[in-house]
Backbone bond lengths (Angstrom), bond angles and torsions (degrees), N, CA, C in turn:
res aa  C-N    CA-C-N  psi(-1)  N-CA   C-N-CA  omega(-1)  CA-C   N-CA-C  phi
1 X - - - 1.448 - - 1.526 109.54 -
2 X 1.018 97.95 137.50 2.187 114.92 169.42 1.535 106.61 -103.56
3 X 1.462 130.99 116.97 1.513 118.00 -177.77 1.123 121.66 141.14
4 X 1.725 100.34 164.61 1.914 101.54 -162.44 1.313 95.55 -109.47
5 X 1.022 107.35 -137.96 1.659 143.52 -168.38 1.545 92.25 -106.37
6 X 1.446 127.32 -13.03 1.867 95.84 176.24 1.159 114.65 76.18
7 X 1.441 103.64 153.23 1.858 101.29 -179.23 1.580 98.53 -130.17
8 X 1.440 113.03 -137.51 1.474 119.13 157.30 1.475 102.70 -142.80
9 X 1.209 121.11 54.91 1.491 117.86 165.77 1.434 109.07 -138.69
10 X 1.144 123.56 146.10 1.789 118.45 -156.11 1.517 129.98 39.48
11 X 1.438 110.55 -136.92 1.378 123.97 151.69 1.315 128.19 -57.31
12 X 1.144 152.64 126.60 1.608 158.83 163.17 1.526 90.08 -44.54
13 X 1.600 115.95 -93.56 1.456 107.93 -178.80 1.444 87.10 -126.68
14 X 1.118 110.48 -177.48 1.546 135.73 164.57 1.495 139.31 -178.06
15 X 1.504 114.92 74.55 1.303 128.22 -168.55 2.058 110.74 -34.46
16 X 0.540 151.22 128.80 1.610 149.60 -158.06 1.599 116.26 -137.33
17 X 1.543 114.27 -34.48 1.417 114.64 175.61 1.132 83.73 -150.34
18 X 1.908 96.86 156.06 1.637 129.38 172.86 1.518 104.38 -141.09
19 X 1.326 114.60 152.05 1.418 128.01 168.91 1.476 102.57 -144.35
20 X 1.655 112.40 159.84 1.321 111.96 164.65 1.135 102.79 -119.13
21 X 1.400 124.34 159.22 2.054 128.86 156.99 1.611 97.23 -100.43
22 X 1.444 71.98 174.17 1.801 105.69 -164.55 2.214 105.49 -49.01
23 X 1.330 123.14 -31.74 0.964 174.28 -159.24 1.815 98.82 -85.89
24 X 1.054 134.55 -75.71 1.513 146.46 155.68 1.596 103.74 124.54
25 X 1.441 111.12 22.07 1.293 119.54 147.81 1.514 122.06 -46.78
26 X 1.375 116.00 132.45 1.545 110.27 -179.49 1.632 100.43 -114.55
27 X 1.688 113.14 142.63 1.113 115.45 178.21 1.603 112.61 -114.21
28 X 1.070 129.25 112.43 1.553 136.69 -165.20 1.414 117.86 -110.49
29 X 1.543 118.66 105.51 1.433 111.02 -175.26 1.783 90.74 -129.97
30 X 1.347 90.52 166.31 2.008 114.59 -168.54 1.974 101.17 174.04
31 X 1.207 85.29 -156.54 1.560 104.00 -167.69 1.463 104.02 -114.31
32 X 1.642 127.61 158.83 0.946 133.21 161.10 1.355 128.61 -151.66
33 X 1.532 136.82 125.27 1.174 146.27 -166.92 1.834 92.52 -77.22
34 X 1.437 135.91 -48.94 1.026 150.61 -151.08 1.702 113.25 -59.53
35 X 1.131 111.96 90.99 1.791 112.56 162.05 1.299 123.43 -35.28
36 X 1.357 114.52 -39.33 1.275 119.43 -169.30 2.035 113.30 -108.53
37 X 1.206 99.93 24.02 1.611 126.17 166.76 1.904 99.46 -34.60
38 X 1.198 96.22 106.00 1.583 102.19 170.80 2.004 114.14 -46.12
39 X 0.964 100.82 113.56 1.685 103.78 -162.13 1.461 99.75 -105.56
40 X 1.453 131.78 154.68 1.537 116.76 158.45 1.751 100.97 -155.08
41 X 1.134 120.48 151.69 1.754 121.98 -157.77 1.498 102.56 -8.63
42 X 1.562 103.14 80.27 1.251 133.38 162.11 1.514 128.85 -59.83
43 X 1.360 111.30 115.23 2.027 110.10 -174.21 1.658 81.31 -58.18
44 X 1.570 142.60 -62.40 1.311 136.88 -107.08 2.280 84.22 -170.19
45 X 1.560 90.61 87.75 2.020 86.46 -170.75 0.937 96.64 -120.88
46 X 1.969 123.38 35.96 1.701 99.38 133.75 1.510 95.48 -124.63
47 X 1.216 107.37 -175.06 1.533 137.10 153.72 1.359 113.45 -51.68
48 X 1.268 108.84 108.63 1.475 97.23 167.72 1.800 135.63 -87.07
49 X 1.636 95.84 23.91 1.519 104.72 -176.35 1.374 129.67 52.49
50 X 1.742 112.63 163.45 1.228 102.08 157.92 2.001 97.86 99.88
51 X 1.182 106.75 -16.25 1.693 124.78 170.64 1.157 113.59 153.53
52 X 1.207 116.09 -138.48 1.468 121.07 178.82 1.568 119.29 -84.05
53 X 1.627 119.85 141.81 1.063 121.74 152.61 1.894 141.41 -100.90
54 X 0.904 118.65 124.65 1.739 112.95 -178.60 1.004 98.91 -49.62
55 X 1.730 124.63 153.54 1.715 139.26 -178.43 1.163 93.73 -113.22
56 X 1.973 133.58 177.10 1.312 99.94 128.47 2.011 58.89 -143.78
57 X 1.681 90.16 154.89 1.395 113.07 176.40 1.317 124.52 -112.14
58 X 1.145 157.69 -167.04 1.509 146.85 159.69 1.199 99.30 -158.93
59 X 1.988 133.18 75.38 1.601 103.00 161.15 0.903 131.67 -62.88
60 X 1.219 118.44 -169.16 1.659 138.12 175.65 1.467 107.33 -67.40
61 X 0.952 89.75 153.50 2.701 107.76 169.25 1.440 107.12 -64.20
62 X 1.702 109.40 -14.38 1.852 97.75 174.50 1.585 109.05 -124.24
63 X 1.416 110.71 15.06 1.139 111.57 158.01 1.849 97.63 89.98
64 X 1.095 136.07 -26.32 1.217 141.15 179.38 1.578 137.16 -55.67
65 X 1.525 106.59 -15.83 1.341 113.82 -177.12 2.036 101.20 -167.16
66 X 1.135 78.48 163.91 1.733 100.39 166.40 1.552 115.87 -79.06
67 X 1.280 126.70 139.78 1.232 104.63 173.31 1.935 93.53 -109.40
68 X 1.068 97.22 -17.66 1.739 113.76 171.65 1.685 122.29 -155.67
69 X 1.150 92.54 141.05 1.876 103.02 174.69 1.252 107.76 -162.92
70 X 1.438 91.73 131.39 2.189 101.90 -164.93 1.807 73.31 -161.49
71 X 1.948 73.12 142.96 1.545 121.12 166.11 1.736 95.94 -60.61
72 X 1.600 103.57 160.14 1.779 90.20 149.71 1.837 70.43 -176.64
73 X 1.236 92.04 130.81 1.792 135.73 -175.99 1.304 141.86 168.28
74 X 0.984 106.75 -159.65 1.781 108.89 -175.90 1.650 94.70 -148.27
75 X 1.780 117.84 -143.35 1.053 121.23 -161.27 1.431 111.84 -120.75
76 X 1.569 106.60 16.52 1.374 113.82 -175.84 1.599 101.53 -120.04
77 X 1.598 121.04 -146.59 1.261 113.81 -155.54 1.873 91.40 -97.37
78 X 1.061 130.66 140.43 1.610 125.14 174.42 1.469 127.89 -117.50
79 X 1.368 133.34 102.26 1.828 125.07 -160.54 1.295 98.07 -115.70
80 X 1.231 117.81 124.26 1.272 138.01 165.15 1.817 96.28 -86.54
81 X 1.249 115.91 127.30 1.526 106.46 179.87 1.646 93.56 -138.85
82 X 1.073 128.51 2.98 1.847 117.68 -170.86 1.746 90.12 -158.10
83 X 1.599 98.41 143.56 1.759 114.12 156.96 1.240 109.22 -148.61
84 X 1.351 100.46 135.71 1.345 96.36 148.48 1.672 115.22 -150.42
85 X 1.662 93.33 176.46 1.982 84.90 -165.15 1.775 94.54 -129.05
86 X 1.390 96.16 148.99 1.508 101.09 -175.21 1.645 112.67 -72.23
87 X 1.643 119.05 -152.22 1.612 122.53 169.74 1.482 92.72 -88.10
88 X 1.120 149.52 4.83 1.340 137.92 -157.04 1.926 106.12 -127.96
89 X 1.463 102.80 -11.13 1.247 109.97 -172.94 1.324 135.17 77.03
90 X 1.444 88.42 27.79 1.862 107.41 175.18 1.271 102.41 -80.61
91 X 1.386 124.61 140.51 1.629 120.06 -179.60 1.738 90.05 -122.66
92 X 1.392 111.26 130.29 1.271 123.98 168.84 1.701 101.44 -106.34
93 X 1.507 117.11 159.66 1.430 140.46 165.33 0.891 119.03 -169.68
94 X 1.941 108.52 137.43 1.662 124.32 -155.91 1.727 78.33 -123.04
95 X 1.381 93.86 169.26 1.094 116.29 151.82 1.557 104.13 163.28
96 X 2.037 114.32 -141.99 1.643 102.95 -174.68 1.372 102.05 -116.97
97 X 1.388 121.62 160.82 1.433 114.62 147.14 1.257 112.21 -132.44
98 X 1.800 129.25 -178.96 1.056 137.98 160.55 1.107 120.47 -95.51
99 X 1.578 117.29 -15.20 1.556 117.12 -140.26 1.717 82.90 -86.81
100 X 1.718 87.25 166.24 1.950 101.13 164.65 1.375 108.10 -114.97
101 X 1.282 111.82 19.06 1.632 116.37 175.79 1.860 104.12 -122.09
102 X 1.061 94.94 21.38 2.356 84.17 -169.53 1.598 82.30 -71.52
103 X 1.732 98.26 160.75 1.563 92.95 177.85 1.557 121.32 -122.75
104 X 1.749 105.54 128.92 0.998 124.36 -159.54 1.546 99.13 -101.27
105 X 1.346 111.05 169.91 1.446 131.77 -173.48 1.718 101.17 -162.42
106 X 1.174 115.54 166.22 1.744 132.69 163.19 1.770 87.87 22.46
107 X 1.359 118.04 51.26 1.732 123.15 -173.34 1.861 89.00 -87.32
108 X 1.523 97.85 136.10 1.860 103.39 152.62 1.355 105.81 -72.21
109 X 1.659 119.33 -35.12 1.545 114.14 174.10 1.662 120.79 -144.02
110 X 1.517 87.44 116.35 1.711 88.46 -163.26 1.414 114.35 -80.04
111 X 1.275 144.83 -6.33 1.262 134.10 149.47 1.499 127.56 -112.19
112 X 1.278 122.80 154.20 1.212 146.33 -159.35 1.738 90.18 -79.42
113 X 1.444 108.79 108.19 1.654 114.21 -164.44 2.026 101.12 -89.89
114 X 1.402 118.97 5.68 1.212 120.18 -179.04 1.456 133.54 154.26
115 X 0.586 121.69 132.72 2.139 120.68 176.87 2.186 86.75 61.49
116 X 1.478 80.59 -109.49 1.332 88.28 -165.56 1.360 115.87 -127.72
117 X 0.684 138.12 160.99 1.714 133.52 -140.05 1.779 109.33 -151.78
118 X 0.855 107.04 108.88 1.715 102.46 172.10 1.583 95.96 -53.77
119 X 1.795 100.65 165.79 1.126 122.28 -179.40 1.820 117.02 -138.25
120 X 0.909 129.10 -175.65 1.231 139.81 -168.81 1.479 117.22 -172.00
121 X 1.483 127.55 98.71 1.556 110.55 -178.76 1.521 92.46 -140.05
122 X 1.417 108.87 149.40 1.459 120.95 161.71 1.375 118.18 -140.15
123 X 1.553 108.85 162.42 1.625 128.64 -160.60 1.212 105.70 -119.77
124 X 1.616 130.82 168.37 1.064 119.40 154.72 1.684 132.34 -97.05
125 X 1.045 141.97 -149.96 1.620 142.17 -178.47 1.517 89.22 -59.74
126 X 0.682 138.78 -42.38 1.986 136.60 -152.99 1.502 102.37 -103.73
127 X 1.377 122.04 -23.23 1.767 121.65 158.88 1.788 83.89 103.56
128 X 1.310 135.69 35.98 1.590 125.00 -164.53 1.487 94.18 162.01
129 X 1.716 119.89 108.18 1.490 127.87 13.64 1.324 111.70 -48.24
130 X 1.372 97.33 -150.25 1.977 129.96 158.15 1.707 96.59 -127.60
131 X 1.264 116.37 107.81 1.283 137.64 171.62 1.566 102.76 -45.10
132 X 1.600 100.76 -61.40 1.503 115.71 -155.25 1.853 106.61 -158.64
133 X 1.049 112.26 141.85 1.655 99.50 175.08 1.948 93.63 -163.77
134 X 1.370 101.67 107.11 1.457 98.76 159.95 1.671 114.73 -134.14
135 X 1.158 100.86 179.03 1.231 102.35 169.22 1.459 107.24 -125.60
136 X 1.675 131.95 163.94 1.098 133.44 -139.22 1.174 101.13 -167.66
137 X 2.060 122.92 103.96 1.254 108.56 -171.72 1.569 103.32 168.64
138 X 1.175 130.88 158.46 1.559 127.66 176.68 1.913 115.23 -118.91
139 X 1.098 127.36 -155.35 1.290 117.40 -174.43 1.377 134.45 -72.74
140 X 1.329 107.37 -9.81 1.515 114.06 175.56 1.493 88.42 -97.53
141 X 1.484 99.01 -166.03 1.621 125.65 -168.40 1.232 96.29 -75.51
142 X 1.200 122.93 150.72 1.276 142.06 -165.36 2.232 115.18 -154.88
143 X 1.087 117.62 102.83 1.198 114.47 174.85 1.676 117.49 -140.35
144 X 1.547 107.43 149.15 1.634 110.32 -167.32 1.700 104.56 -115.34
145 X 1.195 108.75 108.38 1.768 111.96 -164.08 1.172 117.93 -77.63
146 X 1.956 122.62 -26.78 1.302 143.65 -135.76 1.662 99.04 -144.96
147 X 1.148 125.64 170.59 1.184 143.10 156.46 1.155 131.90 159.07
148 X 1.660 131.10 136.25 1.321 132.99 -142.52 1.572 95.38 -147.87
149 X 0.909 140.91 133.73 1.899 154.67 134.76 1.431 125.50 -63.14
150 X 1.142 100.67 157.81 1.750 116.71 -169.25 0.987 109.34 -111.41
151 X 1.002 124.43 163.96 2.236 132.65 166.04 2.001 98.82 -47.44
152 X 1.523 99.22 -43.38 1.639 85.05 172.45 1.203 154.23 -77.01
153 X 1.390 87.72 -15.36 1.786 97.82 165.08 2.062 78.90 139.81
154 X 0.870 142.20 -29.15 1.271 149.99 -116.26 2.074 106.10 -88.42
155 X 1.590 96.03 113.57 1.593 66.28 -174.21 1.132 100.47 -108.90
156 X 1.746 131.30 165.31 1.383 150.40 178.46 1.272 104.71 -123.33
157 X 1.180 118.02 122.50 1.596 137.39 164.96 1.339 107.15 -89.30
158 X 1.655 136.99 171.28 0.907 160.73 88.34 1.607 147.05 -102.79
159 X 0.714 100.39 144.79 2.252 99.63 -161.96 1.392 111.38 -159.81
160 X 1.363 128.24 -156.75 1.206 128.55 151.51 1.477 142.78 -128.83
161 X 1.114 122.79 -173.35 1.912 103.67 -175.10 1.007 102.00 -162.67
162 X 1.659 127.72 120.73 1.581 137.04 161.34 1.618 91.16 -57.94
163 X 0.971 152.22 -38.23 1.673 152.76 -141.00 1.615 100.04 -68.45
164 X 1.765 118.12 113.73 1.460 130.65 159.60 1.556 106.37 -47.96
165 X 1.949 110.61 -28.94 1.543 81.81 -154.56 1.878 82.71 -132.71
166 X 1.171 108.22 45.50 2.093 111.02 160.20 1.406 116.45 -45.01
167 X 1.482 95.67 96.33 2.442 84.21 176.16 1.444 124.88 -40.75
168 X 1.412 85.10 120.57 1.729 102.85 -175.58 1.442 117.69 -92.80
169 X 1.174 117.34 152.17 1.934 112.12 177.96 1.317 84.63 -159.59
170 X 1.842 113.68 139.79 1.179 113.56 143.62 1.728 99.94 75.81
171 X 1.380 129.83 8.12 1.571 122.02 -152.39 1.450 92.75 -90.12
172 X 1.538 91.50 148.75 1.676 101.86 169.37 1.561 112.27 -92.14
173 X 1.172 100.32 -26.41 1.684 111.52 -178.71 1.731 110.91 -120.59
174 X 1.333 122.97 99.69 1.371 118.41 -169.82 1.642 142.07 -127.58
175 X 2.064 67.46 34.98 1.832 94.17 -178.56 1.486 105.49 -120.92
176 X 1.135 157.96 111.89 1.370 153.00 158.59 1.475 117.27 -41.49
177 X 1.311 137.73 78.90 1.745 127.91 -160.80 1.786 107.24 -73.28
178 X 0.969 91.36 19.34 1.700 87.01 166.05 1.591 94.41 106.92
179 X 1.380 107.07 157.93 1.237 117.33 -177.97 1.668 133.27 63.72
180 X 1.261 121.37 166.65 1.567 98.94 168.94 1.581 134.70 -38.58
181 X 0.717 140.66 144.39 1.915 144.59 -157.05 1.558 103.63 -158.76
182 X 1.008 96.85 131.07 1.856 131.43 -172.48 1.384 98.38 -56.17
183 X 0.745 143.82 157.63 1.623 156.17 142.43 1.444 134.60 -161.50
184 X 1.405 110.28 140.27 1.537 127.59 -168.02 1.995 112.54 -126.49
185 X 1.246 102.22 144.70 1.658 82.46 -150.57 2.028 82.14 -165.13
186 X 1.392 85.09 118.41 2.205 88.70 175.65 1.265 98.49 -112.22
């Protein structure tokens, strides 16, 4: 088991993405209502209230311990839904938030531009610094379902976005025709 005591706001827990390294370390990120979220040399080892927070965990190759587990949110709702970790043991995780407090660093966009906002944050081998943490998104809803890395460090999201005005670069398609709309974004 991964998990607290649960709250009553969102999800209780909900594991959402897994990856393994070369190593057979498993890295486990999702959401959590739970205050008492099993934590271990934590970037972020409380709850930041207010709803749910994204986890991301990394046990051990025999299944026996954490080698890291940290909170990472703000004061709104937080979903970790994708990880993955490079050859070097960088663990990245996307997903959405609401909050205007999640915490960003080396961000392309440092505030949460509306509803809910995809995100993007990464750690290093030890789960502590914060490499990188932004969020990524315009005034409608905004969420990142997927995400994959390169030999360069390079990460690519995909998700979706009610948002007329989602920062564009480089777009092949750069009108939103209404409704949810696809998006891919490195």
């Amino acid at each position: 088991y991964l998990g607290g005591s649960g709250g009553t706001v969102g999800y209780p827990e909900a594991g959402l993405g897994i990856a393994v390294d070369a190593a057979g370390n498993a890295y486990v990120a999702g959401t959590t209502s739970s205050v008492d979220f099993p934590v271990a040399n934590a970037l972020q080892p409380n709850h930041a209230g207010g709803g749910n927070d994204a986890f991301l965990a990394k046990v051990n190759a025999t299944g026996t311990g954490l080698t890291y587990s940290t909170y990472l949110g703000g004061s709104g709702l937080d979903v970790a839904s994708a990880v993955r970790v490079d050859l070097s043991g960088r663990a990245c995780v996307a997903g959405w938030t609401s909050s205007s407090n999640f915490p960003v660093g080396g961000a392309v966009q440092t505030n949460n531009a509306g509803g809910y906002d995809a995100f993007v944050s990464c750690v290093d081998a030890a789960g502590s610094p914060l490499l990188y943490s932004t969020y990524l998104g315009g005034r409608g809803s905004d969420a990142a379902n997927a995400l994959a890395l390169d030999s360069s460090g390079g990460a690519y999201l995909a998700g979706q976005t009610l948002s007329d005005n989602f920062p564009l670069k480089n777009a092949i398609q750069s009108v939103n025709y209404g409704g949810f709309g696809a998006f891919v974004a490195k």
